[in-house]
C-alpha positions as CSV (number, residue, x, y, z in Angstrom):
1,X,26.7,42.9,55.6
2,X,23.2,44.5,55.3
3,X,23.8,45.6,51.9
4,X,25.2,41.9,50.6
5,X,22.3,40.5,52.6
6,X,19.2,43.2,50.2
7,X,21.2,42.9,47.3
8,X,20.9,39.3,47.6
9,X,17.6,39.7,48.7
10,X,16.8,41.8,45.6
11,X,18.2,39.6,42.9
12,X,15.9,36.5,44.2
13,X,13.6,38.5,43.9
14,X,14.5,39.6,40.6
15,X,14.5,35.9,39.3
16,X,11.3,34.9,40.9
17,X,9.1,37.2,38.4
18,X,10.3,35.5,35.6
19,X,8.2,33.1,33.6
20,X,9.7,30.0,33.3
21,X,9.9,29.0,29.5
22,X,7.3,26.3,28.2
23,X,8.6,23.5,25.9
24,X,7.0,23.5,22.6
25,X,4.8,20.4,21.6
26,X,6.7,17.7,20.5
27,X,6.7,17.8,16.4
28,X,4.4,14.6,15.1
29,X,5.5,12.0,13.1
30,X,3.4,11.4,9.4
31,X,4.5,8.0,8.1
32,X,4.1,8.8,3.7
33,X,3.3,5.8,1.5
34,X,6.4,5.3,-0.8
35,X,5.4,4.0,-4.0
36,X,7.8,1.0,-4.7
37,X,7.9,-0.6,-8.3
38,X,8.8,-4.5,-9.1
39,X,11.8,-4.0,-11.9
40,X,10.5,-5.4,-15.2
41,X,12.9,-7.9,-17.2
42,X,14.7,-6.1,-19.9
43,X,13.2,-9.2,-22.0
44,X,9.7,-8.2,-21.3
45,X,10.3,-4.6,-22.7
46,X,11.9,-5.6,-25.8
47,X,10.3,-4.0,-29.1
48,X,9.3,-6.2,-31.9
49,X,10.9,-4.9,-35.5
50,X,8.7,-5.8,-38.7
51,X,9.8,-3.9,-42.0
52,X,6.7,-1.4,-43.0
53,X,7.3,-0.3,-46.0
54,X,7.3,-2.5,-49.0
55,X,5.8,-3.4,-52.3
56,X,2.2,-4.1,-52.2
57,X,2.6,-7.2,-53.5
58,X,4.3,-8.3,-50.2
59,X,1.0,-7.3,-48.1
60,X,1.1,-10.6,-46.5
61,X,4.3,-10.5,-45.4
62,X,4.0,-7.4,-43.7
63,X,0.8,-8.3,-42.2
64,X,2.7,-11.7,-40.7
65,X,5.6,-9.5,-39.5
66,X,2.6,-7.7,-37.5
67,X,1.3,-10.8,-36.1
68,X,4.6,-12.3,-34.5
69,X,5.0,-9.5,-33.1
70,X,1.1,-8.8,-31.9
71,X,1.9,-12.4,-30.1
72,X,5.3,-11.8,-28.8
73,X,4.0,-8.2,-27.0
74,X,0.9,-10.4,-26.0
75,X,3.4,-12.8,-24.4
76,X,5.5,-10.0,-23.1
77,X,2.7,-8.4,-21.1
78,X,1.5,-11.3,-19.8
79,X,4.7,-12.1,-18.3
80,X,4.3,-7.9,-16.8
81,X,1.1,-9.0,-15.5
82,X,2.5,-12.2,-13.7
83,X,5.2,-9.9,-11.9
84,X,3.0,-7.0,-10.8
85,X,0.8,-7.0,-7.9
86,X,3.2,-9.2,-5.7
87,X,4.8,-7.0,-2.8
88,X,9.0,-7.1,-3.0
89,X,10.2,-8.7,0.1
90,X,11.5,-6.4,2.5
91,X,9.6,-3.3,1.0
């Protein structure tokens, strides 16, 4: 009964030295800004096609075909800049 009664004795004892484990710090939390884009119309993106390369004769032709299409792209971005800058619902 002694030697149930030290060996007891002896393995409290044993478990009492130990340090008792500390709990790392608890990881923090970084929120990252996540860029979010407003999706462009495909209409707003559409190239403008003018035929380049003919006689000289036809400069002002050419230089028309470049016009409608300076004015269309000039319509087109302003229709991107009416869409950009407002946040997307729910985003």
């Amino acid at each position: 009964m002694r030697r149930i009664t030290i060996t007891a004795a002896f393995l409290l004892t044993a478990c009492a030295g130990q340090q008792p484990k500390v709990n790392p710090p608890a990881t923090t939390v970084v929120e990252v800004p996540v860029a979010t884009y407003v999706p462009i119309d495909s209409a707003l993106t559409k190239r403008c096609v003018w035929s380049r390369d003919r006689e000289p004769s036809e400069v002002f032709a050419v230089s028309n075909g470049r016009k409608r299409c300076l004015l269309q792209y000039e319509a087109q971005f302003d229709g991107v800049e009416q869409i950009q800058g407002k946040p997307i619902p729910g985003g």
